[in-house]
TIKESE-80598 format. One record per residue (C-alpha): residue in one letter; x, y, z. Coordinates in steps of 0.001 Angstrom, whole numbers, plus 524288, in hexadecimal, padded with zeros to 5 digits. Layout:
BEGIN
AXYZ ...
END
This chain:
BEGIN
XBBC1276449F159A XBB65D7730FF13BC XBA8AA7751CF129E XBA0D878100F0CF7 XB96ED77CC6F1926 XB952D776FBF2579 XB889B776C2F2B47 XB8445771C0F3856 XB748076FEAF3BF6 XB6BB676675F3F3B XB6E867585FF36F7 XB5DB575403F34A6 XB578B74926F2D19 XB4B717515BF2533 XB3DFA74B5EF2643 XB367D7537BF1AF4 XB2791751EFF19FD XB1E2B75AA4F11B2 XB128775BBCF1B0D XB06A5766E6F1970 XB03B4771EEF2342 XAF8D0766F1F2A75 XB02887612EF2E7F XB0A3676C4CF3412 XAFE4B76FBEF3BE0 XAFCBE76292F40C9 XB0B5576284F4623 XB0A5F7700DF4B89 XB14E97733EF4315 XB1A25780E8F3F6F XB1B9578065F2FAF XB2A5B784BDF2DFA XB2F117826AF3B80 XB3B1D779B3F3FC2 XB373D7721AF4E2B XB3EA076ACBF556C XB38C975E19F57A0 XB3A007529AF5EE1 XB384974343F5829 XB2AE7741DCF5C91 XB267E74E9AF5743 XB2DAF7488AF4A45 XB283A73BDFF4AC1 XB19EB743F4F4C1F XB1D8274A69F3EF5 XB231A73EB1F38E0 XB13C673757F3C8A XB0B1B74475F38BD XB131D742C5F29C9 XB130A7340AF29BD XB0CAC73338F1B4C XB175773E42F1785 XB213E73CB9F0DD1 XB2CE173DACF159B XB3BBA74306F0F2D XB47F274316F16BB XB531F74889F14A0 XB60B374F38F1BB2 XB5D1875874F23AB XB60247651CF2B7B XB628777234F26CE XB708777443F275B XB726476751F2014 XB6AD876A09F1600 XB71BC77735F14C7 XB803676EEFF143A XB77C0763BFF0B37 XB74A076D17EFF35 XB80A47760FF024B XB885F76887EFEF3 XB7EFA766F2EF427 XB83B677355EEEC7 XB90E576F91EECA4 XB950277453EFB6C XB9F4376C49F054A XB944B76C94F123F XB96F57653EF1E4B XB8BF576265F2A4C XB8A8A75FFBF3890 XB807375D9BF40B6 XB7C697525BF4AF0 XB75A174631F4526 XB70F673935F4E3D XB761072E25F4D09 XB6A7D72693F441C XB66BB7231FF3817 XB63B872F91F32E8 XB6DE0736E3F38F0 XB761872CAAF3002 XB6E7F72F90F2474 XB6F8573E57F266A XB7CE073EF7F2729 XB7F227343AF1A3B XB75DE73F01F13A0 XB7DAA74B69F189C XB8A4B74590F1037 XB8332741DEF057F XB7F6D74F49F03E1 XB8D9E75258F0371 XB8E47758E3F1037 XB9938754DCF1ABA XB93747501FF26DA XB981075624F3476 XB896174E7CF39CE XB8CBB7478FF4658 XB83E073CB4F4C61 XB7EE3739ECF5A20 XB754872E77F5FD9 XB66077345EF5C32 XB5FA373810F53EA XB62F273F8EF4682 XB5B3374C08F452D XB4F3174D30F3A22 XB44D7758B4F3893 XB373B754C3F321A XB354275FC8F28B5 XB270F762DFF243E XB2522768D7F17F9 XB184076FA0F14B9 XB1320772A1F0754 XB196A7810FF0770 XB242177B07F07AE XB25CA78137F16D7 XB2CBA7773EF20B3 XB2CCE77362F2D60 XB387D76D1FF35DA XB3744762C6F4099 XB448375E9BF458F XB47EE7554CF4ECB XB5694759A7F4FFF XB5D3774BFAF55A9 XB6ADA74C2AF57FF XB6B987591BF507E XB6867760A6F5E34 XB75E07585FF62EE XB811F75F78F590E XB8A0C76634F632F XB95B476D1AF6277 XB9EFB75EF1F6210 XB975475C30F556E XB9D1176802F4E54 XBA78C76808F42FC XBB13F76F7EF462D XBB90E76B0CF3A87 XBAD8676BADF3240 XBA89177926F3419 XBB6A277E9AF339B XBB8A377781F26F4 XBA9A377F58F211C XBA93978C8EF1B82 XB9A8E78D27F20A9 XB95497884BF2D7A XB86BB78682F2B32 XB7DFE78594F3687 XB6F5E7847CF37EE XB650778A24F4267 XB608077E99F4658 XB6D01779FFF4C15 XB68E5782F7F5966 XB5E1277A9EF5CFB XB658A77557F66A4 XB6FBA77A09F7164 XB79D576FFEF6E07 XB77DF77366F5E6D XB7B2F78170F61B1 XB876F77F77F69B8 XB8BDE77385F5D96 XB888B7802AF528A XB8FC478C43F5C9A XB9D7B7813FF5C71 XB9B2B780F8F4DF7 XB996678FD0F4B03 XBA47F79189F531D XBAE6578941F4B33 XBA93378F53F3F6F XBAC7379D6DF42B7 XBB9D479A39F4677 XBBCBE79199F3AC2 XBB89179E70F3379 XBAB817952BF2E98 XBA07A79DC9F2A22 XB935679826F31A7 XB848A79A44F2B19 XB78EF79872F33BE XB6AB6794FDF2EFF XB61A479990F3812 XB592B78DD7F317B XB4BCA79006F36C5 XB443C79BE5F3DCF XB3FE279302F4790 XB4EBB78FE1F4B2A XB514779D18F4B57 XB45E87A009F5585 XB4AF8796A3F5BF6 XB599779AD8F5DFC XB5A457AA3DF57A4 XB61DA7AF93F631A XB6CCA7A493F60BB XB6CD57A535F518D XB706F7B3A8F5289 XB7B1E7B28DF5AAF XB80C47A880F5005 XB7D657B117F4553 XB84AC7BC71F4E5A XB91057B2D2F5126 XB92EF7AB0AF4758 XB89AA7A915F3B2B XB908A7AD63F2E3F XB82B47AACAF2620 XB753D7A9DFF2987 XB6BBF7A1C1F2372 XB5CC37A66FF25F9 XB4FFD7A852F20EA XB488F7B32BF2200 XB40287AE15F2FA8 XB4CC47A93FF3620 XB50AA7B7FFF3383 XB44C97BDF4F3815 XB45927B73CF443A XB54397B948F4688 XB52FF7C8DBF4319 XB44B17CB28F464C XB43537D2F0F383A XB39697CE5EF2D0B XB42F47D369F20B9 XB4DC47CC9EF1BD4 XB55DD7D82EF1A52 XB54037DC46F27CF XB57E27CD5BF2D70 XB62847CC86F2502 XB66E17DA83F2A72 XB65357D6B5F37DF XB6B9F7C930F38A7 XB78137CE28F2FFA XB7B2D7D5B3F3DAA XB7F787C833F3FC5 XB83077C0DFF32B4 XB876E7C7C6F26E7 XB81747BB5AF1E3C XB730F7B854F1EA0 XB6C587B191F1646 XB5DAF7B182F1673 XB562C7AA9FF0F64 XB46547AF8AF0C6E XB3E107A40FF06A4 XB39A57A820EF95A XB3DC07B423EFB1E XB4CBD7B010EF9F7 XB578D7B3FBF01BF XB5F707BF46F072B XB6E217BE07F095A XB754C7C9CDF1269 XB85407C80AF1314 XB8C647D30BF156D XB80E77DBB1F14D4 XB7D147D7CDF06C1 XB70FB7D361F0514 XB6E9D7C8C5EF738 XB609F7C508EF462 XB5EB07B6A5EF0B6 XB51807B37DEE939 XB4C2A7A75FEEDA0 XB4B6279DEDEE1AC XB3B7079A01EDEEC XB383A78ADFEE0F1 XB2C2C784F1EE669 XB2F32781CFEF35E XB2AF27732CEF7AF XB342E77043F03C5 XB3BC077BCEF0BA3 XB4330773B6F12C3 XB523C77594F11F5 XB4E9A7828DF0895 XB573F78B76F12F4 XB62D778041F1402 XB635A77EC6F055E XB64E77902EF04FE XB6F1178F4EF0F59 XB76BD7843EF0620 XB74F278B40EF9D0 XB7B3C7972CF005C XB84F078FFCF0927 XB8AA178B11EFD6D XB8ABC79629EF4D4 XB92F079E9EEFEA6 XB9C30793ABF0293 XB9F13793BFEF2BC XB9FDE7A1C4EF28A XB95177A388EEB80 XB8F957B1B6EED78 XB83977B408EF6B0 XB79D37B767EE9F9 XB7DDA7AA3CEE450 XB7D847A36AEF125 XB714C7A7E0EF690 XB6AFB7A362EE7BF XB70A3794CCEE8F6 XB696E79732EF729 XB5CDD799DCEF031 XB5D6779085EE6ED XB61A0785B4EF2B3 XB559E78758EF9FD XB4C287899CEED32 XB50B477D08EE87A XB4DBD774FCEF609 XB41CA77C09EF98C XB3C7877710EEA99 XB3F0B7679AEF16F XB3C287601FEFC82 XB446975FD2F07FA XB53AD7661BF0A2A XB5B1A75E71EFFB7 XB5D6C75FEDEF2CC XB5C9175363EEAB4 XB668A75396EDF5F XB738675A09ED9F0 XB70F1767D2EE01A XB7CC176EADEDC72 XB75C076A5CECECE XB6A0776FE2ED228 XB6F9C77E7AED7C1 XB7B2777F18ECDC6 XB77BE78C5BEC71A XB77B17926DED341 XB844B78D3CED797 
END
């Protein structure tokens, strides 16, 4: 089978609480920062927000990239590492329900979930407890899969871990010689803190298109104006997309720069707002649509999540994004 999209990341079960900035203070928590937690700093969370109302849902921001890419009419496939529980069975039954081909293997332990708080600007905060996410190696890579994709789609957060990195270098490498073009989100400025020296020698190697926001770019170019990162990182990658809040987005290919304008909702939940751009625009240049028109399904994408709570979109939403299609 061909797909318009493979993506590998990081296969987690979303905890999603609306809390207030109290009870960020309380936590000593950053507001807008992803940590890497343990289950007892979890289970702390999970007691602080016992009289919350709790939502779950599928979880992990590559998924929900190949989730409303498949909602869009695209053919997506996924891999990752799940354990071998409960909800790693309930992930996976939800993952193919959303129409998207599972590559997900399973392992004894536990299935990865991040607790995401919510405050009332809509800002949110990630604590993931990554389970047997931090185990996907290099034998749990498609080969077949990512050979059969026109995109290989890989997330940040997927270099967390040593073993992670070596499973992502085995897939990059049998996407450039099956002529497979490979996007990278750089997914959160934290992440990119975190590993900058190793994301730009994939972006100088192998990264076709870059997915960013305008912190992740300051801190991988050290410059404050978009039109300066975009001119530094295309040294590297001739397609960048960056996207600027309300401000919209800038796309550079080929040395072209389109505006998007970002589309005007009332934000109530951010989460999955960058995953839902990356769909919009993953599918609209796997159907050959051009970068104006993609980069305005993008928009749209993200306005229409940010306007809900949590990643997913509940309903026809090919329906709901058809003029722009």
């Amino acid at each position: 089978m061909k797909y318009d999209v493979f993506g590998l990341g990081n296969p987690l079960i979303d905890i999603i609480l609306h809390v207030d900035d109290t009870f960020m203070t309380e936590l000593r928590l950053e507001k807008g920062s992803m940590n890497l937690v343990d289950t007892e700093r979890q289970k702390e969370i999970l007691k602080k927000a016992a009289t919350h109302q709790i939502t779950t849902a599928l979880g992990g921001s590559a998924a929900n990239t190949m989730v409303m890419t498949a909602q869009l009419g695209g053919k997506t496939a996924y891999g990752g590492k799940l354990g071998k529980d409960p909800l790693g069975d309930d992930y996976q039954n939800q993952l193919i329900k959303n129409g998207v081909t599972s590559y997900l293997v399973k392992q004894e332990g536990m299935t990865g979930s991040t607790i995401i708080l919510v405050n009332p600007d809509a800002e949110r905060t990630m604590n993931t407890h990554l389970g047997m996410c931090q185990a996907f190696s290099k034998e749990n890579i498609s080969k077949e899969g990512i050979q059969n994709a026109s995109y290989l789609y890989v997330e940040g957060y997927l270099w967390d871990t040593e073993v992670q990195q070596e499973g992502v270098i085995t897939a990059l490498e049998y996407a450039k010689a099956a002529e497979t073009k490979i996007a990278l989100s750089l997914s959160d400025s934290f992440c990119v803190e975190r590993h900058k020296e190793k994301f730009q020698r994939l972006m100088d190697n192998y990264v076709d298109i870059l997915f960013c926001n305008d912190q992740e770019a300051s801190l991988m170019t050290d410059e404050i104006e978009p039109e300066e990162q975009l001119k530094k990182i295309s040294q590297s990658v001739d397609h960048i997309v960056l996207t600027l809040g309300k401000k919209g987005s800038k796309i550079r290919c080929n040395d072209s720069i389109v505006s998007i304008d970002a589309f005007q909702t009332e934000a109530i939940d951010t989460t999955g707002a960058g995953d839902s751009f990356a769909a919009g625009y993953l599918y609209g240049i796997t159907q050959g649509f051009t970068i104006e028109k993609a980069g305005t399904l993008a928009a749209y994408c993200a306005a229409t999540i940010v306007g809900q709570n949590g990643p997913r979109y509940d309903g026809d939403f090919r329906e709901c994004v058809a003029q722009y299609l």
